[in-house]
ZAVEX-150370 format. One record per residue (C-alpha): residue number from 1; x, y, z negated. Coordinates in Angstrom, 3 decimals. Each point is the difference from the previous one (the first is absolute). Last residue first. Layout:
REM residues N
- NUM,X,Y,Z
...
This chain:
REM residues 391
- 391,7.639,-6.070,25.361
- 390,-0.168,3.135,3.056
- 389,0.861,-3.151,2.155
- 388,-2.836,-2.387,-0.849
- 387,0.033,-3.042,-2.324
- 386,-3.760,-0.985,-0.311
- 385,-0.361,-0.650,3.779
- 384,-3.111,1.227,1.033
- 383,-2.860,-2.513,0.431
- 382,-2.843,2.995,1.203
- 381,0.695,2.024,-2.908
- 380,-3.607,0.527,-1.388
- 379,-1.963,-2.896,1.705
- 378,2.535,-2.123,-1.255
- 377,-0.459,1.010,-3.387
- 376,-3.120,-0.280,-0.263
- 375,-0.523,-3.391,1.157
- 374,2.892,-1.328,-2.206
- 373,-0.990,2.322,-3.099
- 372,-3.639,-1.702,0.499
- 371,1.523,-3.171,-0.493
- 370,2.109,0.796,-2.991
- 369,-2.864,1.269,-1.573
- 368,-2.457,-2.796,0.632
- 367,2.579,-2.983,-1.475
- 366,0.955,2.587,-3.011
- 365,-3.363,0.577,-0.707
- 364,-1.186,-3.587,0.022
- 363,2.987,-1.061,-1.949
- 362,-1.078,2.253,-2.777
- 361,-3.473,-0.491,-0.146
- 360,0.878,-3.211,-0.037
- 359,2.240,0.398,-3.477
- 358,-2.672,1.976,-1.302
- 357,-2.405,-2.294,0.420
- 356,2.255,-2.609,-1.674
- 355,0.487,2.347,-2.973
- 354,-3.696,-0.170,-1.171
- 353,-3.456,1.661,1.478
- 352,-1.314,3.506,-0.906
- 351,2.836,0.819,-2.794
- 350,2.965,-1.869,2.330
- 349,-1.608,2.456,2.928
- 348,-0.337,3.056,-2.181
- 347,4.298,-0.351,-0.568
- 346,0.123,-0.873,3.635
- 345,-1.205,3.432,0.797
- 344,1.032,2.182,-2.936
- 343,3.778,-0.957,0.308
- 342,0.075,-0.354,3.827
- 341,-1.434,3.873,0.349
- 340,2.790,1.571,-1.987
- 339,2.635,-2.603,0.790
- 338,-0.472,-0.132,3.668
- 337,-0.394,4.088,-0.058
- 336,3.269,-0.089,-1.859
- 335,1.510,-2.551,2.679
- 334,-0.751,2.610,2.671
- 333,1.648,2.741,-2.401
- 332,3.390,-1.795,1.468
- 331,-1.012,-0.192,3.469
- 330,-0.834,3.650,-0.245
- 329,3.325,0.772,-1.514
- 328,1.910,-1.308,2.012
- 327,-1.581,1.890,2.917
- 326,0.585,3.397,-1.787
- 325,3.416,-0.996,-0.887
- 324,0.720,-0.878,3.896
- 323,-1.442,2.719,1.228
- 322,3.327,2.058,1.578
- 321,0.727,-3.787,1.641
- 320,-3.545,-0.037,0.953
- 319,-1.891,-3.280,-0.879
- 318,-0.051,-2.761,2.449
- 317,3.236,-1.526,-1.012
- 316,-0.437,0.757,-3.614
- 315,-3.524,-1.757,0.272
- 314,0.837,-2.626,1.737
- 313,2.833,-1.162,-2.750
- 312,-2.672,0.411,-2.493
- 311,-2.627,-2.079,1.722
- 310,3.389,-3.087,0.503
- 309,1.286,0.617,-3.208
- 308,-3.455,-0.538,-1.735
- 307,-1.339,-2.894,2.162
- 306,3.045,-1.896,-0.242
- 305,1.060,-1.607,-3.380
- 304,-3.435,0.810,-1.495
- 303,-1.833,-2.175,2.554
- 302,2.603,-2.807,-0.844
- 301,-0.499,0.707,-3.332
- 300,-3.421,-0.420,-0.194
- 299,0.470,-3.460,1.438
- 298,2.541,-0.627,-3.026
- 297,-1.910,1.305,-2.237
- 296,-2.836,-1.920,0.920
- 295,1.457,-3.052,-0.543
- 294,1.435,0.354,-3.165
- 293,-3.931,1.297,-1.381
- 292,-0.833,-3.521,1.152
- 291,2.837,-1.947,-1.408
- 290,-0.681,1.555,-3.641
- 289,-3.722,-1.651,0.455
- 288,-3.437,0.386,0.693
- 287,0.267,2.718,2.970
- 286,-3.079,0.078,2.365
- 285,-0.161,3.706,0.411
- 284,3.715,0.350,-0.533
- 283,0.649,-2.053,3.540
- 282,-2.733,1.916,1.664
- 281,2.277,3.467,-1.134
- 280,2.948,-1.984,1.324
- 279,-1.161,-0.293,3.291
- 278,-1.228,3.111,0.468
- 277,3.463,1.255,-0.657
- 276,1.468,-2.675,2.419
- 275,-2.384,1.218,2.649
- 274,1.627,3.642,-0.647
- 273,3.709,-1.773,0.958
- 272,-1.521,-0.812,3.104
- 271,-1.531,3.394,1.209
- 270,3.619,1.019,-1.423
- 269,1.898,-2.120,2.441
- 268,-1.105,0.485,3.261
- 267,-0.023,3.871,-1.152
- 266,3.107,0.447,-0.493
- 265,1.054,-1.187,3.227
- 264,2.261,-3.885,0.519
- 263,3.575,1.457,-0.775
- 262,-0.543,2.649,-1.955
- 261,-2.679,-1.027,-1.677
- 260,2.371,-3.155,-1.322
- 259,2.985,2.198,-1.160
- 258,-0.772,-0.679,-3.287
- 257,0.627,-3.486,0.054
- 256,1.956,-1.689,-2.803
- 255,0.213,3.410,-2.395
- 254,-3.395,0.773,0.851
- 253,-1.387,-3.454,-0.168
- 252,1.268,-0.459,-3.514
- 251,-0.837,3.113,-1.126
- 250,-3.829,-0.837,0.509
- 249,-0.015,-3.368,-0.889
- 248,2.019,0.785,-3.127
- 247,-2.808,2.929,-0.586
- 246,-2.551,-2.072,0.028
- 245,1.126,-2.793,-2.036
- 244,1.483,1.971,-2.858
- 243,-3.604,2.044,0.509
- 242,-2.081,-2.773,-0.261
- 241,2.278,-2.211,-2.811
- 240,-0.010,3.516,-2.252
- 239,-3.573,0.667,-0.018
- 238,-0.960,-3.651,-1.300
- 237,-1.240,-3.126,1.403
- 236,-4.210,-0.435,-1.069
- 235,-1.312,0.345,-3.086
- 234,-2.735,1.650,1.511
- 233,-0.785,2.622,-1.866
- 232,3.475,1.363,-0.564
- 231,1.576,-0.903,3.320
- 230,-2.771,2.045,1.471
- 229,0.298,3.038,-2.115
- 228,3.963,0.119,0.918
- 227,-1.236,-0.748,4.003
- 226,-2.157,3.405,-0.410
- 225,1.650,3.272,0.672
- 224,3.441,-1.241,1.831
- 223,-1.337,-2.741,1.708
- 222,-3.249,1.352,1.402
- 221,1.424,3.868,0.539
- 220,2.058,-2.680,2.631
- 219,-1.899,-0.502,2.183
- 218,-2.211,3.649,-0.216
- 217,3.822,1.446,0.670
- 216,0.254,-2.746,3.380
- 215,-3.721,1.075,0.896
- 214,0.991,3.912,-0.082
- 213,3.284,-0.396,1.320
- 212,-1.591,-1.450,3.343
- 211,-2.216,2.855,0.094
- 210,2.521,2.657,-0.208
- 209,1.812,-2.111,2.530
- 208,-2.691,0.810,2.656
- 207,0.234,3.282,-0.815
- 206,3.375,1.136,0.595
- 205,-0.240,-0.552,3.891
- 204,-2.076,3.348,0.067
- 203,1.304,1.926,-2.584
- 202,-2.865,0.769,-2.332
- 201,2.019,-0.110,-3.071
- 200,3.093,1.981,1.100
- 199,-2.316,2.789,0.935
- 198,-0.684,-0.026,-3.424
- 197,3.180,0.609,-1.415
- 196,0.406,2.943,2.084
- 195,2.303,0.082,3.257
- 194,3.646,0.370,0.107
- 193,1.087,1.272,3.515
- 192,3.195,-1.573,0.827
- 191,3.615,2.257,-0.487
- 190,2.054,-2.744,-1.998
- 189,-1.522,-2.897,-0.033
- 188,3.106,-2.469,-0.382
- 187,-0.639,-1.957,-3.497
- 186,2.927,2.120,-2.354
- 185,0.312,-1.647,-3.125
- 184,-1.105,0.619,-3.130
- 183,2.291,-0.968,-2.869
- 182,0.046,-2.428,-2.741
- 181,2.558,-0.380,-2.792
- 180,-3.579,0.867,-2.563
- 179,-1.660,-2.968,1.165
- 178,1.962,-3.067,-2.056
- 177,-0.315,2.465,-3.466
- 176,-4.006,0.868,0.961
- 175,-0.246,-4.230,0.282
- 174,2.110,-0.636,-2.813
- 173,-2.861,1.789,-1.960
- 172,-2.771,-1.763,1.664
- 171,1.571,-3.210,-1.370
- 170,-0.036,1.482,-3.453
- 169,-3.363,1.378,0.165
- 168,-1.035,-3.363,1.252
- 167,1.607,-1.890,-2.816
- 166,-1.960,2.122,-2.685
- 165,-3.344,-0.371,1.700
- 164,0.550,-4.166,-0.262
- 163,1.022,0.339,-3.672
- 162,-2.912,1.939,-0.697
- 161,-2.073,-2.338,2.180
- 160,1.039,-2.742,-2.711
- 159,3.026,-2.208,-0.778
- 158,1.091,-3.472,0.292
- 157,-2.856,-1.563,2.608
- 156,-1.176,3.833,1.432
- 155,4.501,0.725,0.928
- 154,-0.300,-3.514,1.491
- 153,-3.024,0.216,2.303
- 152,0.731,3.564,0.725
- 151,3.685,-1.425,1.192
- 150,-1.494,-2.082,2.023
- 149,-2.539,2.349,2.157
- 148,2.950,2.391,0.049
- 147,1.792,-2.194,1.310
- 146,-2.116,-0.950,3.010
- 145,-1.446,3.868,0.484
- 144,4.106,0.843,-0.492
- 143,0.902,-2.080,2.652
- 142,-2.253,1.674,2.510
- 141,0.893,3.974,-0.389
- 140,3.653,-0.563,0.456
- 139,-0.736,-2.410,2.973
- 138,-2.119,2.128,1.504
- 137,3.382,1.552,1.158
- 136,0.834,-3.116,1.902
- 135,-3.515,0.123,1.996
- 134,0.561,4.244,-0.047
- 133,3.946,-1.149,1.932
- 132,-1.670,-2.248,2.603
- 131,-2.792,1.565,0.705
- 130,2.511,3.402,1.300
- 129,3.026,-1.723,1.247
- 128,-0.020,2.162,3.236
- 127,-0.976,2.751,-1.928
- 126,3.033,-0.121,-2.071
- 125,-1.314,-0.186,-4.422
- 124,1.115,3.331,-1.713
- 123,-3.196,1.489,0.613
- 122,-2.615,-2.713,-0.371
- 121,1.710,-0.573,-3.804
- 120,-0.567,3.482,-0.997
- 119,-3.390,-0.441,0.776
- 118,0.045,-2.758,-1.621
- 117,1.304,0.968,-3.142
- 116,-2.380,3.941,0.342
- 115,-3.754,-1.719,0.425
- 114,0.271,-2.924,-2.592
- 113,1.803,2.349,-2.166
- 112,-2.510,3.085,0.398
- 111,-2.765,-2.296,-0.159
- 110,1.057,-1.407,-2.999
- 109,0.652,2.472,-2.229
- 108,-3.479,1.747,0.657
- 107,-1.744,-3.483,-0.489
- 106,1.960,-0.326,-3.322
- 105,-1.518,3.865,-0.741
- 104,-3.679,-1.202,0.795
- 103,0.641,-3.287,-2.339
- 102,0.868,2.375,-2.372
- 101,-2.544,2.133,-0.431
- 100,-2.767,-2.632,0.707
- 99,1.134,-1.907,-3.332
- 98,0.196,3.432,-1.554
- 97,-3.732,-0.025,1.022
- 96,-0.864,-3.265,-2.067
- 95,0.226,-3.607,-0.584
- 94,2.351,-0.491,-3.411
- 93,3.445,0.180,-0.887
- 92,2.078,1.979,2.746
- 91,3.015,2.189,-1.489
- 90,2.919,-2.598,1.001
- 89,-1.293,0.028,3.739
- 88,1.201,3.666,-0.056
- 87,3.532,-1.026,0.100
- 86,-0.959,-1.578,3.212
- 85,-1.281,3.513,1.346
- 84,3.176,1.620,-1.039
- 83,2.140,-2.503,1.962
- 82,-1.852,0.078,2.865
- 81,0.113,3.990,-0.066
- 80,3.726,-0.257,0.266
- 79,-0.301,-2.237,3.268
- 78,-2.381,1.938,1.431
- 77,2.468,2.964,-0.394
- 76,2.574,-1.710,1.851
- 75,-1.492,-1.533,2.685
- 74,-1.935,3.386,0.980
- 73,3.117,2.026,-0.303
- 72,2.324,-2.710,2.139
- 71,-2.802,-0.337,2.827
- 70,0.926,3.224,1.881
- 69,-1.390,3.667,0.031
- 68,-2.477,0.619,2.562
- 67,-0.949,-3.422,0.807
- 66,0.242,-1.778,-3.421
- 65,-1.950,3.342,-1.576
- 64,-2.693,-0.236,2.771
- 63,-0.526,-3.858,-0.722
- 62,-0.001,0.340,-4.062
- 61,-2.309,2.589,0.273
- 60,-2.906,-2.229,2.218
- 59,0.879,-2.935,-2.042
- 58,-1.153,1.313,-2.862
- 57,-3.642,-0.321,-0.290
- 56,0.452,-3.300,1.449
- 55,2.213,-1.372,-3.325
- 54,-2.502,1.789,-2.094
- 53,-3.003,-1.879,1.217
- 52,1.899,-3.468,-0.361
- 51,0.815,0.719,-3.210
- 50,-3.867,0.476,-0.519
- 49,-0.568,-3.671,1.744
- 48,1.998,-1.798,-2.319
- 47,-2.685,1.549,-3.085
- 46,-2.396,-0.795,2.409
- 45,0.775,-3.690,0.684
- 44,0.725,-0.509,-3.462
- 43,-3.075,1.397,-0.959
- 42,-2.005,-2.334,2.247
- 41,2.206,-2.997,-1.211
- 40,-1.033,0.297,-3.454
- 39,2.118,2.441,-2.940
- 38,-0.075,-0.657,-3.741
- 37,3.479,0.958,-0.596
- 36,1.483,-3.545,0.052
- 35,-1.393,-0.144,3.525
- 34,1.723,3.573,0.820
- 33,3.680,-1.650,-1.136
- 32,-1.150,-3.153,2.651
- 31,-0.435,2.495,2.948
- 30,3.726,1.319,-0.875
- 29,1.194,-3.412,0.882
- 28,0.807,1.032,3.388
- 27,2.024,3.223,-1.748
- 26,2.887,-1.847,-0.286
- 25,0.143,0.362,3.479
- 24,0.132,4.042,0.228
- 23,3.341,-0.748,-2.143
- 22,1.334,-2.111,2.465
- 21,-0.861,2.334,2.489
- 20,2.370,2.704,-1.143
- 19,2.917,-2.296,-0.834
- 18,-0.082,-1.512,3.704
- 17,-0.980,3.745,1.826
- 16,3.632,1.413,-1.626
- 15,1.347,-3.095,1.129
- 14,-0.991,0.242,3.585
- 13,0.577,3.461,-0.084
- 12,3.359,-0.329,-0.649
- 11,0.972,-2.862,2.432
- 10,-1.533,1.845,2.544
- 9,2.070,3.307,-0.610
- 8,3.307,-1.817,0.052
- 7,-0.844,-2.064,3.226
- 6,-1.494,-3.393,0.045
- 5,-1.976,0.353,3.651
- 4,2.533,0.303,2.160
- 3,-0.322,0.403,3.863
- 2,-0.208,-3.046,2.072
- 1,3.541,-0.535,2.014
């Protein structure tokens, strides 16, 4: 009989992670609240990309502290900083350092969050379950991008991005309430040789999905830094139909078949599931209607429905069982650097050309990346089963 997945402490964390990104969502309209301030897509992109700096600056603490002394103080003190930082939303009238302040604080909150919930969530998953149980768990940080994308839409149509800064302190509120019942649990390396945090990062089999997070974060630093400023020039759909599209394509194929790397190899379906991503971003670069920008939500969503829980599930497998904070949080700071050099990037190529280039550019990174993670990556482990014993 398959071990369980829904146990007390999964549960928990999944709904501790739900309320917490929810409130990150909200913050996909934030690019429209700098627009109203005076700010172009170049600034956007860097004022994005500083959170991004902050979030890798710290990921090298908050792995050493999740190793040496559990998950449960990290998740719980990013969680109270979250709330302080959104408070601090309130202050910001005008273009300016404070505006860097406190964008660099919300990058600190995050990455400890991001980094500690699923963490925690690799942990009390079985082994032999592993893919399946981070797909489901994705769930908690995939309906929220969809509703939070709708609920931005309504809070902006009857109120303002005070109202919308308001509701996200409260949601990351019942977040800190939902996370304070957890406790670590014990993950079976008792007596291995803990390395550094960097010797995580250059493990050998490691690297290849280093890369591979890299182009899925750069993916997706498209969507969450610049679709809001697309819908807004171009008339075109709106934020909320994308994401409620993308992420009930996504959910919906992890609740019907999450199991599917198991059964036919994880990576015979993510090299797939990236082709979808390209897919989409072509779709989006010839977009002239609301049925267009459904479309590639949904094709994005199949890539987003896999590809993450499928590179993170590798990673916890491959990653030392007295590591695995340090590991988690390298492939979490991966999606900073994505952020932090996606914002910039595709922000200078909508300046230099329009949003369609960007949208190739996109797709033609993805569709290169993905291949060169399948050459590398093969070279590197030599086709070793994903699932090994010490997992």
């Amino acid at each position: 009989m398959p071990e369980r997945i829904f146990t007390r402490a999964f549960v928990s964390v999944f709904a501790a992670n739900t309320f917490m990104e929810l409130a990150w969502s909200l913050f996909l309209h934030f690019p429209g609240y700098l627009q109203d301030l005076g700010a172009d897509e170049i600034q956007i992109g860097i004022l994005v990309g500083v959170t991004a700096i902050a979030s890798i600056a710290i990921r090298p603490w908050i792995g050493t502290v999740m190793d040496l002394r559990g998950r449960r103080q990290v998740i719980i003190a990013g969680n109270v900083l979250h709330v302080l930082v959104l408070a601090l939303y309130l202050t910001i009238t005008a273009l300016g350092p404070w505006v860097y302040i406190v964008r660099i604080l919300h990058g600190l909150a995050s990455a400890m969050l991001f980094t500690s919930l699923f963490t925690y969530a690799a942990d009390v998953v079985p082994a032999s379950r592993r893919t399946q149980g981070i797909a489901i768990f994705g769930i908690s940080g995939l309906m929220p991008i969809g509703l939070g994308g709708l609920l931005g839409d309504f809070i902006l149509s009857v109120g303002d991005f005070t109202t919308l800064f308001i509701t996200a302190m409260g949601l990351a509120s019942a977040a800190l309430l939902l996370a304070l019942p957890l406790r670590d649990v014990v993950t079976g390396h008792s007596g291995e040789d803990r390395r550094g945090f960097w010797d995580s990062l250059g493990q050998r089999d490691l690297l290849p999905l280093w890369l591979a997070a890299l182009v899925f974060s750069l993916a997706l630093a498209t969507f969450f830094t610049f679709l809001k400023t697309f819908v807004i020039e171009t008339g075109i759909g709106s934020v909320g139909l994308f994401f409620a599209v993308y992420t009930g394509t996504a959910v919906g194929l992890r609740i019907i078949a999450a199991d599917l790397p198991d059964r036919l190899g994880q990576k015979q379906v993510m090299l797939p599931a990236f082709g979808m991503m390209a897919a989409g971003f072509v779709v989006l670069s010839n977009a002239t209607d609301a049925a267009d920008i459904a479309i590639a939500g949904f094709l994005s969503g199949v890539g987003h429905g896999y590809v993450f829980p499928i590179m993170f599930g590798m990673v916890v497998t491959r990653a030392r069982p007295s590591e695995r904070g340090a590991a988690s949080a390298i492939f979490t700071a991966v999606f900073d650097v994505g952020t932090l050099v996606g914002g910039p990037m595709f922000g200078l190529a909508i300046r230099l050309g329009d949003y369609r280039a960007m949208w190739l550019l996109a797709a033609g990174l993805v569709v290169v990346g993905a291949a060169t993670f399948a050459w590398w990556d093969r070279r590197m482990v030599n086709e070793v089963p994903i699932e090994s014993p010490a997992g």
